[in-house]
Structures are given as structure tokens and as C-alpha cells.
C-alpha positions in Angstrom: 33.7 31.0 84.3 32.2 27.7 82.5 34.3 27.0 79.1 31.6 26.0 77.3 32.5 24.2 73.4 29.8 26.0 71.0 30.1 23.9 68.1 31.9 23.3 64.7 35.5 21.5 63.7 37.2 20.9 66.7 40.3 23.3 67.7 43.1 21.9 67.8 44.5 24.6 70.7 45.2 23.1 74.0 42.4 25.0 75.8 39.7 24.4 73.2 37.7 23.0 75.4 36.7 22.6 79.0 38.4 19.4 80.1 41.8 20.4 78.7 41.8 24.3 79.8 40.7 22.7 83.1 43.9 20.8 82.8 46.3 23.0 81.8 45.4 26.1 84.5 45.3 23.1 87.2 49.3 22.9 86.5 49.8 26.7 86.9 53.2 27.2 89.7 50.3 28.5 92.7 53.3 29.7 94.5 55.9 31.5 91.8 53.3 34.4 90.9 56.2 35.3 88.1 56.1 32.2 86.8 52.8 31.8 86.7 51.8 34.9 84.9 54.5 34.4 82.2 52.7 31.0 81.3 49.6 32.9 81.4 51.1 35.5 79.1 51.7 32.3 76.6 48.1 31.1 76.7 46.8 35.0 75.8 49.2 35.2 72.8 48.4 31.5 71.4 44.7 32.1 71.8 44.6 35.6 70.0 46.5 34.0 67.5 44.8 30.8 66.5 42.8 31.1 63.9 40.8 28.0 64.1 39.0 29.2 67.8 35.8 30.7 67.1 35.8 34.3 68.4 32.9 33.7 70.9 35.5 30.8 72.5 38.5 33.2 72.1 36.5 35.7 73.8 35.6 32.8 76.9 39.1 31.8 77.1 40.7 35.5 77.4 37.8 36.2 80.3 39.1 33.4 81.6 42.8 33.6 81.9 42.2 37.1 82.9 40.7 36.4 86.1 43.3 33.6 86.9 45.7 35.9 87.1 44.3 38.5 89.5 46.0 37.0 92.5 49.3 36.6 90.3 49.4 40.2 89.2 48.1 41.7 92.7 51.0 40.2 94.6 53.8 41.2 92.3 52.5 44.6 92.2 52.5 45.0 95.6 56.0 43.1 95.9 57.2 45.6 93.1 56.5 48.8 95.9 57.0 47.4 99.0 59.6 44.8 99.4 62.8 45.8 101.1 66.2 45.1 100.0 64.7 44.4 96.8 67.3 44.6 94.1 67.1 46.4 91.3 67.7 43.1 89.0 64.6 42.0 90.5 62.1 45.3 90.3 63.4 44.8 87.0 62.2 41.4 86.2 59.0 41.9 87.9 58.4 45.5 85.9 59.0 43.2 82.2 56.6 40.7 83.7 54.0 43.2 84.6 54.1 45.8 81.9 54.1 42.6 79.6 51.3 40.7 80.5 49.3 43.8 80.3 50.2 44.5 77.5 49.9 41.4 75.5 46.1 40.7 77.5 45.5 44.5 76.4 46.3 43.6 72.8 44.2 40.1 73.1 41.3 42.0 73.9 41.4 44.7 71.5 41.8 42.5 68.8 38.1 40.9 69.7 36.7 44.2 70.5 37.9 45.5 67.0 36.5 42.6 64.8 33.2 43.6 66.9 33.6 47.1 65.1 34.9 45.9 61.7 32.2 42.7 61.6 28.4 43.3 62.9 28.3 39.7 62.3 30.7 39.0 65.0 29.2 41.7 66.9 26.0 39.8 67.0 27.8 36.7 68.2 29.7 38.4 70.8 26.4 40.3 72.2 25.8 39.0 75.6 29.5 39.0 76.7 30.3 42.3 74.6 30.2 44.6 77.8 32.4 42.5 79.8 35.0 42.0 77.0 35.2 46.2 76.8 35.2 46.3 80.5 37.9 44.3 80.9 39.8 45.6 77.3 39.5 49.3 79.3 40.7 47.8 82.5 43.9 45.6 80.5 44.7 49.0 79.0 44.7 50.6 82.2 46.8 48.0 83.5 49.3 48.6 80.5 49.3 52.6 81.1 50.4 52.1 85.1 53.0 50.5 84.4 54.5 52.6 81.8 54.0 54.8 84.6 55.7 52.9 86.7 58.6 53.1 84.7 58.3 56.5 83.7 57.9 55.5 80.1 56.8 57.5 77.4 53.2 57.8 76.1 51.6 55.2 74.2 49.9 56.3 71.0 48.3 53.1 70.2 47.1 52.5 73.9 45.1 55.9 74.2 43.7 55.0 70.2 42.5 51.6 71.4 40.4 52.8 74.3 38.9 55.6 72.3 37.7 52.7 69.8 36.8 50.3 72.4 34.5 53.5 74.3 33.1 54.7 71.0 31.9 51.5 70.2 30.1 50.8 73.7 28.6 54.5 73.5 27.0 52.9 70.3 26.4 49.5 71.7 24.5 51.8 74.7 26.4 49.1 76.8 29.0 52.1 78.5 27.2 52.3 81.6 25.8 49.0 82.3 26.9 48.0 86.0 28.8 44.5 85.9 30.6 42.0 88.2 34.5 42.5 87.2 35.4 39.4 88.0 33.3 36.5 89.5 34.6 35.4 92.7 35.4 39.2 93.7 32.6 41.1 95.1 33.4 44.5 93.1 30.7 45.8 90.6 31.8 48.2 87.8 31.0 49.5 84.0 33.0 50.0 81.0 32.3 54.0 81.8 34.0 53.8 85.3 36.7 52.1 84.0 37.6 55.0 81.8 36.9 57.7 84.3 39.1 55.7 86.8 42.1 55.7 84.2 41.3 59.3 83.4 41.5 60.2 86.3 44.7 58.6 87.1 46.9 60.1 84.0 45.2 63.6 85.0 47.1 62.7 88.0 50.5 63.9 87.2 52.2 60.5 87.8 55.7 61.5 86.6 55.6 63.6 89.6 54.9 60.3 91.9 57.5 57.8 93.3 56.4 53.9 92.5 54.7 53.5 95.7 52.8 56.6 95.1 51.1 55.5 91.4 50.2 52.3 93.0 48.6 53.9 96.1 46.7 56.7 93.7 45.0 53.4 91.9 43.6 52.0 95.0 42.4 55.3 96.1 41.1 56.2 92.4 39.6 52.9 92.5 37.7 53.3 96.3 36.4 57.1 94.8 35.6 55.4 90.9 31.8 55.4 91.4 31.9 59.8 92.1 33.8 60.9 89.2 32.5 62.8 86.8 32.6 61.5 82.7 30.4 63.6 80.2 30.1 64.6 76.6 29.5 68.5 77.4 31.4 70.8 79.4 29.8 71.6 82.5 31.7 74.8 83.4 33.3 75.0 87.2 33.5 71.3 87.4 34.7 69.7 84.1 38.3 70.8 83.7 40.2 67.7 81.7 38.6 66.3 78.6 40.1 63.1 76.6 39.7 62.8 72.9 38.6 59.3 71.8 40.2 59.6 68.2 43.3 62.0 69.1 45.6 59.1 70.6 46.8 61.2 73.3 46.5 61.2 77.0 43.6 63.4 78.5 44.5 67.4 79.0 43.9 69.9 81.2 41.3 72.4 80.1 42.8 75.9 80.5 40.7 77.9 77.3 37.5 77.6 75.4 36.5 73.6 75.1 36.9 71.8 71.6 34.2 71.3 70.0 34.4 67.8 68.6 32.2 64.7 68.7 34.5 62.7 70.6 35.5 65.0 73.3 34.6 63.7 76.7 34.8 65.8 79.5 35.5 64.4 83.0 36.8 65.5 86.3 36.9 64.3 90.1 32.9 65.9 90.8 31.8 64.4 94.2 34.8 62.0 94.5 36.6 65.8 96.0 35.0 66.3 98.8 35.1 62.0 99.5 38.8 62.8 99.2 39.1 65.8 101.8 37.2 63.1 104.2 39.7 60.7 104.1 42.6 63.3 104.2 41.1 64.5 107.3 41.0 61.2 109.1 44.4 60.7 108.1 45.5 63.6 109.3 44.6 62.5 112.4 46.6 59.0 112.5 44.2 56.8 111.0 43.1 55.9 107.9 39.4 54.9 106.9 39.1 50.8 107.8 36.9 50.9 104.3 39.7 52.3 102.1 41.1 49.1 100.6 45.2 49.7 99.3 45.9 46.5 98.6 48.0 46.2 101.6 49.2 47.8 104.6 51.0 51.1 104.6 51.9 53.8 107.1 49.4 56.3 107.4 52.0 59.3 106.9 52.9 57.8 103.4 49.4 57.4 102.3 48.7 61.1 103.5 51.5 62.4 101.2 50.1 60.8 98.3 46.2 61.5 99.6 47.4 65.7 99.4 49.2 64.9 95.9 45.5 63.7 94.7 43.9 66.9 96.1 46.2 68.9 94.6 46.0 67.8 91.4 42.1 67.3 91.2 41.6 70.8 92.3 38.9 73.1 90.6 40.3 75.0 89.3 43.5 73.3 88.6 47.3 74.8 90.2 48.2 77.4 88.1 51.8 78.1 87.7 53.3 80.2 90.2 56.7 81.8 88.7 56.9 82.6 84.9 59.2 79.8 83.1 61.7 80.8 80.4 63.6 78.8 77.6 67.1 78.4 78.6 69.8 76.5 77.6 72.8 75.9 79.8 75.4 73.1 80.3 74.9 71.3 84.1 77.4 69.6 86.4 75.7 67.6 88.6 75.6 65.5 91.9 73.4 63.6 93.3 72.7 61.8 97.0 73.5 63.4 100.1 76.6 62.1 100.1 77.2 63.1 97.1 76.4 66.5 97.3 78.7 67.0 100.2 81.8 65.3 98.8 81.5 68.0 95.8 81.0 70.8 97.7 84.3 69.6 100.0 86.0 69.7 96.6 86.3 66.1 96.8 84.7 65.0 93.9 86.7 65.9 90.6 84.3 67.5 87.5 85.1 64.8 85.2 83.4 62.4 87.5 80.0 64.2 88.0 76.8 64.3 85.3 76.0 66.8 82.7 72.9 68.0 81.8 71.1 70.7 79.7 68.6 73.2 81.2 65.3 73.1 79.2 64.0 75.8 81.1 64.1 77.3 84.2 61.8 79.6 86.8 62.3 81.3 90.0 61.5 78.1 91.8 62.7 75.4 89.7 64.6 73.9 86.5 63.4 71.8 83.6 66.5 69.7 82.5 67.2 67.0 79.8 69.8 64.1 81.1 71.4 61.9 79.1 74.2 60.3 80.6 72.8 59.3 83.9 75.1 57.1 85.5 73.2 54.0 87.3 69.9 53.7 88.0 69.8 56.5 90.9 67.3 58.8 89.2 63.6 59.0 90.8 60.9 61.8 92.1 62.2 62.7 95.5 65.9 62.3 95.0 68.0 64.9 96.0 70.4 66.8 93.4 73.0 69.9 93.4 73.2 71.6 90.4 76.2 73.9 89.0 76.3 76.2 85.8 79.2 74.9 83.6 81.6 78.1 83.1 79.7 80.0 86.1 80.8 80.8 89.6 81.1 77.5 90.2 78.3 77.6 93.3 75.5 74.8 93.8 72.4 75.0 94.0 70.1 71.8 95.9 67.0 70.7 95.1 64.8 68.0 94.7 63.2 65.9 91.4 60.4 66.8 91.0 58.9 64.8 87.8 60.8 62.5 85.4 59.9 60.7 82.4 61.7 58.3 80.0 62.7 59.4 76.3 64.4 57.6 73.1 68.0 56.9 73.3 68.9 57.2 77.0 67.6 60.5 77.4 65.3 61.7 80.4 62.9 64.9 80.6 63.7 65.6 85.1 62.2 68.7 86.2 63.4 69.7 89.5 62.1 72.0 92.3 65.5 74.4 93.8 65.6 74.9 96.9 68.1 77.8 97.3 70.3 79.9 95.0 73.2 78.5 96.3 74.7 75.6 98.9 77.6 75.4 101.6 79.0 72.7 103.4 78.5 73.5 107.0 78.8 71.5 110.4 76.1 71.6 113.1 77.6 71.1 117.1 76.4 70.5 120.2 74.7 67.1 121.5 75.1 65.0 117.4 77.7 66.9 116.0 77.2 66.6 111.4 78.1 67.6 108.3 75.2 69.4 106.5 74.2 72.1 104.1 73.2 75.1 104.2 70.8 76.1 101.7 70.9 79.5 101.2 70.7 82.5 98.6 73.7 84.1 99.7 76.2 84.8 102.5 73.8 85.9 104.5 71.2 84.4 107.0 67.8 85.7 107.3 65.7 85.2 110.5 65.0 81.0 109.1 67.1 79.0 107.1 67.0 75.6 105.4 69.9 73.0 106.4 70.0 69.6 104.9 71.0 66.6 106.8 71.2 63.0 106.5 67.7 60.8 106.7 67.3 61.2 111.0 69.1 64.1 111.4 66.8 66.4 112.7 65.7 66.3 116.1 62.8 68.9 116.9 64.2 68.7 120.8 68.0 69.8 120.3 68.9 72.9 118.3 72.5 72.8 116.6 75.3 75.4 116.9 76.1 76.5 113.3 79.1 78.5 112.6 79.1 80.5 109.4 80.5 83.3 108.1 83.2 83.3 111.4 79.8 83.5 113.5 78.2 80.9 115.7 74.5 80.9 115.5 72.2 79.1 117.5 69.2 76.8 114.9 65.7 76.6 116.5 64.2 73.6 114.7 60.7 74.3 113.4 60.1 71.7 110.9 60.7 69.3 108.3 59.8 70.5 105.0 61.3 67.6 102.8 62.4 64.3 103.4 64.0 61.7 101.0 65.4 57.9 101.7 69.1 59.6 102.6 68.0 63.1 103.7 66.0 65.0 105.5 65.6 69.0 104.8 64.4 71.6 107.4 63.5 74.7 108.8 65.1 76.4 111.4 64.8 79.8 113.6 68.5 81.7 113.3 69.7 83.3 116.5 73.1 85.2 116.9 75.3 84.2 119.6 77.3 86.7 121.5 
């Protein structure tokens, strides 16, 4: 993008003009992306803040340092996911660097955008690069939102108020749906309406019930499907079941009665972009994955088909229902976590004292809603595996697996968790691979199929382990896996007597 000088007393900031912004982005550190973007992030908060820049040149150099980054950002998002033996000192890092340059470019932006609304004059000044500067203001605010997502953070008030301010104003500008380059050297056409609907879309979504990899998958896929969602000011009954209020400051909801009637309610919901979505899920399901569905990088197809059936499910019209009744209930947890961990407790190995507490919120025939707030480490994550005990009860586990978890004030986490069994027992499986496993189980007594839990591997679909329970051996037909985690691996079996 030309940095063209329009005029006036000189700046006196270092990128006032085009020889010296030319300059100082030639010195950017081309390989150290971190780097890089945090000198970036310095730029953004010097030009918002200096006064003597003219906004139409503010407004130049923000487009600019936007798109200088996109190679920067892109690559430590995808290191964030997909890097092995990453650390967690260094997910760390690159999460601060991330959700901070977002959100200080988010800020930038909505700064211009909101002199636009306070000042016509500006307005006028700003008119020919007004649609791109909300385009990209909707698209630095989605950046923000992902990666308070990422990190299971709370919702941000301010966030959702800016983008209702920023849409409002290009409904009145009539600019909302105008179809622009996002970036110049990348071929991708979008419009400030898109942008929305694609963030919408992604926070109706249920990303607290995603791993990492999963939220970053969902925006490429959102992304790939943007142009066939569905974003209107009036219900449209059977298809519009999530609206977003532009003045509300909250994050869209789920329409389960009669529609508000407001003048910023906007109703949206995934329209064509379904049935795009069942295509792809089909050809996955067959091994493959569309060679026009751009993730940002190469993943296994089984991975992407997990998170492709996620999408489904939570785009459905009409949306999942509830399937057990959920009552308020307040009880004091022990509780283990890990594979490992959950046998060593139920081997009595593992003294009380050392294990977590937590309260039950809630709880249902097919799961528990439970507040932690002493969660030692950072093990805690959608798909972990967990073995919880009533304090003061009989003493029994029962296993299951996080389901959704999201960050509160002062330590404290909101982890809902999907059981699995009324109870657990250590068990060992003979014949060919001997193990320790678990049985996961109601009771004492085994049905025609049971669920065992065994380490990541264990199961083998070919061999089918001797169990011994009860003073009985029985004989485990594999059928299937029906859960799998990084240390475990969950599945059904056929139960035959032996004599």
C-alpha cells in the first residue's frame, strides 16, 4: 500500500512518511515472526497515539502494518497448534504475543473507526478507505476473540461493544456489504458483513468445547464456507436460530423462544454454508479432504473430520437440545486426572490430600458442571481424562472426559465434564499384551458390552483380552473406540462368559 504524505506540519513520528516507514519495516527480523510482530505491536500503539498524524495517514499506516504482519501472525498460529514438544513456556509466549497484537491493532482501529462516528468531518476525510478500515477493525476484533478462545478466557464486554459500533455505523455508511480485497498481495475478496457472519459464526460454535487445534481448524473452515452464511435484520423462521445484539456487549445467543424485537438485533445462522459442510464431511469420511479447503497447513484427515462433525453439530437447525434434565447441586469433589493418574487412585496409591477438589455446579444423568479452583499445573484441557469422587460418599469413581472449560477471576475455572459410568475399577486385561485398565461400569455387574479404558494404543480391534472380574474370567470382543485422548484410549467391547 503506497504511504502517501497528504499535507500540513510535518509529523515528527518515525513513519510519517514514505521514505522513513519504508525504512523502518525494511529492518523488521524476516525470520523471528515473534520478534517481528512485537515491533509491529510498537508501531500500532505509537501511531494510534500520536497526535500530530493526521487521521487519514493514521488510517494508511495501520492498513499498512496490518498487512505486514499476516505472514508473522499465520506462522505463529499455526506453530501455537501444531508444533511438537512444544513447551508450555513457549505456547505461553506465543499466546501473549498473539492475543496482544490483536488486541492492541483491534484497539488502533477502533479508535479511527469511532472518531468516524463522533466527527462527520473526519468521516468525510476517511470516505474512500472507510470500508476497509471496518473490514479490517471487524477482522482485528475477530483476531482478538480467537485467541481469548484459545485461552479459554472470559468474554470480552468491550470487544462485542466495538463491533456492534463499528457494524452500525457501516449499515449507515451503506458500505456493510461492499466486496473488497482484504489484503493486497492475497487473492481473497471479502466485506465488512462477512466478516461479522464469519466471527458469528465461530462464537455460535461452542469453542470452550474445542481443543486449540480445533478453534484454529473451525476458522479456516468458517473462513472456506464465509460467503453461504446467513446475516439478516429479521428472523427468518426454520433457518435463523442465533441473533447478536450490536448494543448489548455480549456474544451472539442461541434463539430458543420468541425473537427480540430490537433495532439492533441481527439474526444469522450457517443457511447454505450446511449442506457445503455435509459435502466436505462426506469426502472426509472417505480419507480425503477437498484439495480446495485451505487450513492453513497440513493436518490428518481424521482430526479435521472430528472437528468438521463438531461444526455440524453445532450449526444444526434446529440446534441440540439437551438430552438429560440438569439440576443444581452442590457437592465437594476429589479428583484425578491422566490415565495414570486415575489408576494409581483407584490402586489406593494416591493419598487424598494429594488429589484436587472441586465443587459440582450441577449435574445430569450424563454429565457434571463443576467449578475448580486449585488446579494443580497446567493439565486442564477439552479431552482430558478425569475420575471424580464425592467427598464423604462411598468413596467410588466415576471417569469421564472434559467436556468444555473456560477461564474465570482468581484462579477459578467453569469444566463441564461428560461421565462415562457410575463408577470405575482397576482391572487387568490378559492374553497376547497383558494391561492395567479400567473398567467403566455402573455397578458390579457386566451387561452384554462394556467400556474399558486403556492407555493411548491399547486397543487392538484384532485381539480380544481376557478380563477377570468379579472371580470370573470373561472373554472382550473389541467393537470400537468411542474416545480417545493424548494418554488414553476408551472402548467398546462385546462380554462373553468363560466356562
Amino acid at each position: 500500500m503506497a504511504l502517501s504524505w497528504l499535507g500540513g506540519r510535518k509529523s515528527d513520528h518515525p513513519l510519517a512518511d514514505e521514505k522513513s516507514a519504508k525504512e523502518a519495516l525494511a529492518g523488521l527480523p524476516r525470520s523471528d515472526p515473534e520478534k517481528a510482530l512485537e515491533e509491529l505491536r510498537d508501531w500500532i500503539i505509537s501511531a494510534a497515539a500520536a497526535e500530530d498524524l493526521k487521521p487519514e495517514r493514521r488510517a494508511e499506516i495501520l492498513l499498512q502494518l496490518d498487512e505486514v504482519a499476516l505472514p508473522f501472525h499465520r506462522k505463529l498460529s499455526r506453530d501455537y497448534v501444531v508444533v511438537a514438544n512444544q513447551t508450555k513456556t513457549q505456547e505461553a509466549r506465543i499466546w501473549r504475543a498473539m492475543s496482544g497484537y490483536w488486541k492492541d491493532l483491534a484497539t488502533a482501529y477502533t479508535s479511527i473507526v469511532d472518531q468516524c462516528v463522533a466527527d462527520n468531518g473526519i468521516a468525510g476525510k476517511l470516505k474512500s478507505q472507510l470500508p476497509l478500515l471496518c473490514m479490517r477493525a471487524v477482522r482485528s476484533l475477530a483476531g482478538q476473540l480467537k485467541w481469548q478462545y484459545m485461552h479459554y478466557e472470559p468474554e470480552d464486554t468491550e470487544a462485542w461493544n466495538s463491533l456492534g459500533r463499528i457494524y452500525r455505523l457501516a449499515e449507515q455508511k451503506k458500505i456493510h456489504g461492499d466486496t473488497l480485497r482484504v489484503y493486497a498481495n492475497v487473492p481473497q475478496n471479502s466485506s465488512i458483513e462477512r466478516e461479522l457472519v464469519k466471527l458469528l459464526m465461530l462464537a455460535a460454535s461452542s469453542p470452550d468445547c474445542m481443543p486449540q487445534v480445533g478453534i484454529e481448524l473451525s476458522e479456516w473452515i468458517i473462513a472456506h464456507l464465509g460467503a453461504s452464511f446467513v446475516l439478516s435484520p429479521t428472523h427468518q423462521p426454520q433457518t435463523t436460530y442465533n441473533y447478536f445484539d450490536l448494543g448489548a456487549g455480549l456474544p451472539p445467543k442461541r434463539l430458543v423462544q420468541a425473537p427480540p424485537s430490537s433495532p439492533d438485533i441481527r439474526f444469522f445462522a450457517a443457511g447454505p454454508a450446511t449442506g457445503l459442510l455435509d459435502n466436505v464431511i462426506r469426502v472426509a469420511e472417505g480419507g480425503a479432504l477437498p484439495s480446495e479447503l485451505n487450513l492453513g497447513g497440513t493436518y490428518e484427515c481424521p482430526l479435521v473430520l472430528r472437528v468438521l462433525r463438531h461444526l455440524r453439530t453445532t450449526w444444526s437447525a434446529p440446534p441440540p437440545v439437551r438430552k438429560n434434565d440438569r439440576y443444581e447441586m452442590q457437592h465437594k469433589l476429589n479428583v484425578a486426572n491422566g490415565m495414570a493418574g486415575i489408576l494409581t487412585r483407584l490402586q489406593g496409591g494416591q493419598a487424598p490430600a494429594s488429589l484436587e477438589s472441586w465443587i459440582t455446579q450441577n449435574i445430569s444423568s450424563g454429565g457434571i458442571g463443576t467449578m475448580a479452583s486449585n488446579v494443580q499445573g497446567d493439565w486442564l484441557g477439552v479431552g482430558k481424562l478425569v475420575a471424580l469422587s464425592v467427598e464423604g460418599g462411598s468413596g467410588s469413581y466415576s471417569v469421564g472426559v472434559v467436556r468444555r472449560w473456560s477461564r474465570h477471576p482468581k484462579l477459578q475455572f467453569s469444566v463441564g465434564i461428560r461421565t462415562l459410568a457410575k463408577t470405575s475399577f482397576h482391572v487387568k486385561l490378559g492374553g497376547v499384551a497383558p494391561q492395567d485398565a479400567i473398567l467403566l461400569n455402573d455397578d458390579r455387574v457386566l451387561r452384554e458390552e462394556v467400556l474399558v479404558c486403556t492407555r493411548e494404543g491399547g486397543f487392538d480391534k484384532r485381539i480380544g483380552p481376557v478380563l477377570e472380574f468379579e472371580g470370573e474370567n470373561f472373554l472382550l470382543v473389541p467393537v470400537a473406540i468411542v474416545e480417545s485422548g493424548d494418554d488414553f484410549d476408551i472402548a467398546r467391547y462385546r462380554v462373553m462368559r468363560q466356562t
